[in-house]
N, C-alpha and C positions, 0 to 999 in steps of 0.2 A: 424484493426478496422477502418473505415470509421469514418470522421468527422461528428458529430452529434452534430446540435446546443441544444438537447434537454440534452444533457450531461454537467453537470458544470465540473466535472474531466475526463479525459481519460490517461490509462495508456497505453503505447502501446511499446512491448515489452521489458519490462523492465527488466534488470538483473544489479543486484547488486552482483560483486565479489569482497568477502577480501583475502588479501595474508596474512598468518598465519605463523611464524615461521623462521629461517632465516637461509642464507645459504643451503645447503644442502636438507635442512630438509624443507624448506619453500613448501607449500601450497597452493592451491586456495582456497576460501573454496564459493563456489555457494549458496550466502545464497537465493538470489530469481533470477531464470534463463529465464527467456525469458516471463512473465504474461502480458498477458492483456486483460482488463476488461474498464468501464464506468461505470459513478456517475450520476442517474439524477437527473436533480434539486430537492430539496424538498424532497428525497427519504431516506431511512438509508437503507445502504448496508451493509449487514454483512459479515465479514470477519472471515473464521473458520480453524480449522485445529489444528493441537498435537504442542508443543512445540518443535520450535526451524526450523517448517515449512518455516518461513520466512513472518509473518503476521505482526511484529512489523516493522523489516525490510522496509517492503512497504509503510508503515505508515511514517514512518521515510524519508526513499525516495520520497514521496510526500511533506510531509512539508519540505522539503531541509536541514534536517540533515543531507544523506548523500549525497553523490555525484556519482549519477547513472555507473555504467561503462559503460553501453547500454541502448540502446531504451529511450524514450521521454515520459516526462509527459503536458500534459495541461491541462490548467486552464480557461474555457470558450472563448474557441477554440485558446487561445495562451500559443504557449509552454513557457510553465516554466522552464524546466529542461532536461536536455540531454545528453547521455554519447556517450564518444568518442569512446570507441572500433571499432565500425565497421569501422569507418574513419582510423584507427591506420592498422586495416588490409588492410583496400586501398590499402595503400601506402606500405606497405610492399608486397602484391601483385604485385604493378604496378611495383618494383622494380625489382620482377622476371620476371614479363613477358618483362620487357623493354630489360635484360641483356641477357633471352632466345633468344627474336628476333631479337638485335644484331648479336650475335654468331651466328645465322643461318645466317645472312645479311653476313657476316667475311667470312662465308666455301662457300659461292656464290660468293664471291667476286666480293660483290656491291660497286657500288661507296660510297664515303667518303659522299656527300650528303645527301645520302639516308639513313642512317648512323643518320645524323646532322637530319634526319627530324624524326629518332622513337624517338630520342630524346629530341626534343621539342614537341613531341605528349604527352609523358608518362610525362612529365616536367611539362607541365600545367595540366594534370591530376591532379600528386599530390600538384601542388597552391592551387586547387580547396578543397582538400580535406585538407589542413593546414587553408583555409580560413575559413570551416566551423569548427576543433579542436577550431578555436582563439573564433568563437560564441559561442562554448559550455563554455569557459571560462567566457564571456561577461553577458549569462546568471544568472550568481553568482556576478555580482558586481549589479545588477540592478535589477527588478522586485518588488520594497521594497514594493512600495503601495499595488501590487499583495497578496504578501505575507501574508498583514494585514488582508485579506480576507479568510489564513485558520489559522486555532489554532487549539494544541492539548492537550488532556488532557492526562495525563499519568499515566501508572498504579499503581506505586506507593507515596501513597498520603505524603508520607514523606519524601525521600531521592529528591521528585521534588518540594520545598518547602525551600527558603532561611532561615536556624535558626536563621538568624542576621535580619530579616526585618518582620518588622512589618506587619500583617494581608495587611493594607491598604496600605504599600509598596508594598507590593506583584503583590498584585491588579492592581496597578496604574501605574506599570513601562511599561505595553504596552503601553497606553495614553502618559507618557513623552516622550517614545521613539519615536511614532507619532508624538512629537512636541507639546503635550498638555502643555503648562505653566499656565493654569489661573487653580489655587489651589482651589478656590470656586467651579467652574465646577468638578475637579476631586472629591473632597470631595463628590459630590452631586453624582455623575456616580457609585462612590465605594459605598455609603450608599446605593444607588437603586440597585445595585446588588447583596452586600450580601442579600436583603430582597427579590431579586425573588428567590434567592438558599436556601431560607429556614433560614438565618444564622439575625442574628440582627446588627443592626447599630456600637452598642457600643463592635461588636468585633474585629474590625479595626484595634485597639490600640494593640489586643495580638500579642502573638509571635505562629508560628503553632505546638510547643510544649504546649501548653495551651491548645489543643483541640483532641478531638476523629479523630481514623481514618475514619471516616463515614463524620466529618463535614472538616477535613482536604482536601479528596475529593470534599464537596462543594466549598471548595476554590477553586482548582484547575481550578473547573469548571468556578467559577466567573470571576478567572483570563484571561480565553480562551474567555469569554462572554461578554467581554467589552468593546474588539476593535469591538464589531458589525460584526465577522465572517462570511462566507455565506458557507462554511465550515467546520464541524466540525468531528475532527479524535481522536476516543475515543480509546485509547488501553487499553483492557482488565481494565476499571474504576473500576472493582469492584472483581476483582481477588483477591485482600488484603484487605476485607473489611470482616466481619465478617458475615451470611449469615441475621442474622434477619437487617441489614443495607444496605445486596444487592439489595433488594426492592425495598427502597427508594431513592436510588440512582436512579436507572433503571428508575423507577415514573418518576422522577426529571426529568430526559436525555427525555423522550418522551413528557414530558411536555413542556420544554423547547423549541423541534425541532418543535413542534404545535406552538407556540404562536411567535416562532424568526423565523419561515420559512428556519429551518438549514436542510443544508445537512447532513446526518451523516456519516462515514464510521466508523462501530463500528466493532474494533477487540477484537475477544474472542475465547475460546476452548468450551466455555460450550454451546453445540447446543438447549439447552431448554432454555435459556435465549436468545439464536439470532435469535429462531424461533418468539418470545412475539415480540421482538423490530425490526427484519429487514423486510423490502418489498421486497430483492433478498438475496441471500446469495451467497457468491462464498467458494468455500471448498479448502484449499490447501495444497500440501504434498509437503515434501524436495523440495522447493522452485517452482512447480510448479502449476499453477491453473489447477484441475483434474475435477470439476464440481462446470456450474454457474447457478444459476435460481432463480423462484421466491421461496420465502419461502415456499408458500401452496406445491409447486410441489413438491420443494425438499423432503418434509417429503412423500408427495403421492407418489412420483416417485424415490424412490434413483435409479441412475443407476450404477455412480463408486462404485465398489468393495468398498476401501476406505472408501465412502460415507456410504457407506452400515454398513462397521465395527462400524463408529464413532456413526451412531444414534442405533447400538445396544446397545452401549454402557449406553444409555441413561436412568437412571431410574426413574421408573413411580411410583406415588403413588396409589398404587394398589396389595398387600399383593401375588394377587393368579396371575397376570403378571408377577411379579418379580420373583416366585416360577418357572413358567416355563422362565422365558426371557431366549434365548441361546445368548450370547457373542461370537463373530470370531473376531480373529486378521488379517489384511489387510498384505499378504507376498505375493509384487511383482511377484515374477515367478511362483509363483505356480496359477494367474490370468493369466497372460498375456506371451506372445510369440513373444515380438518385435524381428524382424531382421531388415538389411539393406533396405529390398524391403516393410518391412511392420512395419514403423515408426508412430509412434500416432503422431495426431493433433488436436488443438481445434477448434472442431465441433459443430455446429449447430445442434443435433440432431432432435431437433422439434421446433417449433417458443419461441423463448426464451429461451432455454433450450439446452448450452454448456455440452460439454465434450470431457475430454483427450481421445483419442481413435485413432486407426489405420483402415483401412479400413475395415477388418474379422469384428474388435470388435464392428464397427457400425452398421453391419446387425445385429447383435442379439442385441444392442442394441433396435434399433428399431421394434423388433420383440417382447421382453421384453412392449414396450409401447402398440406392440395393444393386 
């Protein structure tokens, strides 16, 4: 993906891998493998997909919870974040091809020179490539004021909510941490923000065991909304929320990105709540992104399989729809025929309009559109 100043976030080949288990028995496990996608200003991106895709994940790896293994994130066009992998293979690379080219240099028997010059070629090579390991490192002690610029809220309004701190501690511990000390100012910032989330002044003093899961999520939000964000990364807000209070929550979140000019990148599984709230939506399966676009398209246009499964899935209030709706499950091989020579990539199917595909699968893609 090309830099674009019209983009506040870009993600650009991002894989996040954990190791699972130990000795023997240890694992990778590819929770998000190679995605990338763009945030534009002002826009809510919606983020979709079955549990366990890898949507929190990315979320998480945006705001610098975790620690990328590959590809780069930025933050109005300066990287924030960046994993080492590809660098780690450099050098282990440059390691073979230094010792193969020796050993050829050995059975010719080249001079000792010639010898001394593959390596100091392959030497500074890998400098080059320890000098950028030490950036990716430098990244994480620094970027703080950046930082302040995204919040997130989390999906669950209670286990992410200190039970020892008061409403208004809660609230306020962004501000100190910024360096806020004048107590009159914070008091003033927490009073005007519970009262744009809906919540009243004098609930400050509770503890968020005093309160509903519906107003427990206001909090959350207030908390995210009072360092003055210009990003804001919703996972799944309203997944623990009981449904006659998903609503208002949702209200709130579109109200909110109107009148604070927030970004949103809002992750959910439920595709009739991220068609209401996003301007694109990108869709993704076992860690990788399979189809992105705008929301009108995507419901007009599904092209991924996948895609296809998840909005059948979707049901409609309408007695004699539901009676016929047919449901299909999304099984890899019995869609697709990847080999060696015919590998998917994401594609540009039509102006705006990504997807995973391999060369065959793009012609009737595109055949599908007209």
């Amino acid at each position: 993906m090309q830099k674009n100043s019209n983009y506040l976030v870009e993600v650009r080949n991002l894989k996040q891998h954990f190791i699972n288990g130990v000795g023997s028995h240890k694992i990778k496990v590819k929770a998000v493998d190679g995605i990338s996608f763009g945030i534009k200003k002002g826009e809510t991106f919606g983020l979709v997909g079955e549990t366990g895709c890898g949507k929190t994940t990315t979320g998480r790896s945006i705001i610098k919870l975790y620690k990328p293994t590959d590809g780069e994130i930025l933050f109005n066009g300066e990287v924030i974040s960046r994993g080492a992998e590809t660098y780690i293979k450099n050098i282990r690379q440059y390691k073979i091809d230094m010792s193969e080219e020796i050993a050829t240099l050995k059975t010719k028997e080249a001079s000792t020179e010639a010898i001394k010059e593959v390596k100091e070629k392959y030497r500074d090579l890998i400098v080059n490539e320890k000098i950028k390991i030490k950036d990716v490192k430098r990244l994480y002690r620094e970027e703080t004021e950046t930082m302040r610029k995204i919040q997130m809220i989390f999906q669950d309004p209670i286990s992410s909510l200190n039970p020892r701190m008061t409403v208004k501690e809660i609230i306020a511990e962004g501000l100190r941490i910024a360096g806020e000390k004048d107590n009159d100012l914070i008091d003033k910032k927490v009073a005007d923000i519970l009262k744009i989330v809906g919540l009243l002044p004098e609930h400050a003093f509770r503890y968020p065991h005093e309160f509903s899961g519906g107003q427990r999520q206001r909090i959350g939000i207030a908390r995210a909304l009072i360092v003055e964000p210009e990003l804001l990364i919703a996972d799944e807000p309203i997944s623990a929320l009981d449904v006659s209070i998903q609503a208002q929550v949702i209200n709130l979140l579109n109200n909110l990105q109107k009148e604070f000019g927030l970004t949103v990148l809002f992750i959910a599984h439920d595709l009739s709540v991220v068609k209401y709230f996003s301007d694109r939506i990108g869709v993704m399966y076992y860690g990788n992104m399979v189809e992105l676009t705008t929301s009108k398209e995507l419901f007009r246009n599904p092209l991924h399989p996948y895609t296809r499964s998840l909005l059948s899935a979707v049901p409609l209030p309408d007695p004699h729809y539901e009676k016929t709706r047919k449901r299909f499950a999304y099984v890899p091989h019995e869609y697709h025929n990847y080999t060696e020579d015919n590998q998917p990539s994401f594609v540009e199917v039509k102006p705006g309009h990504y997807i995973l595909a391999s060369k065959e699968e793009l012609v009737e893609y595109k055949k599908q559109l007209k």
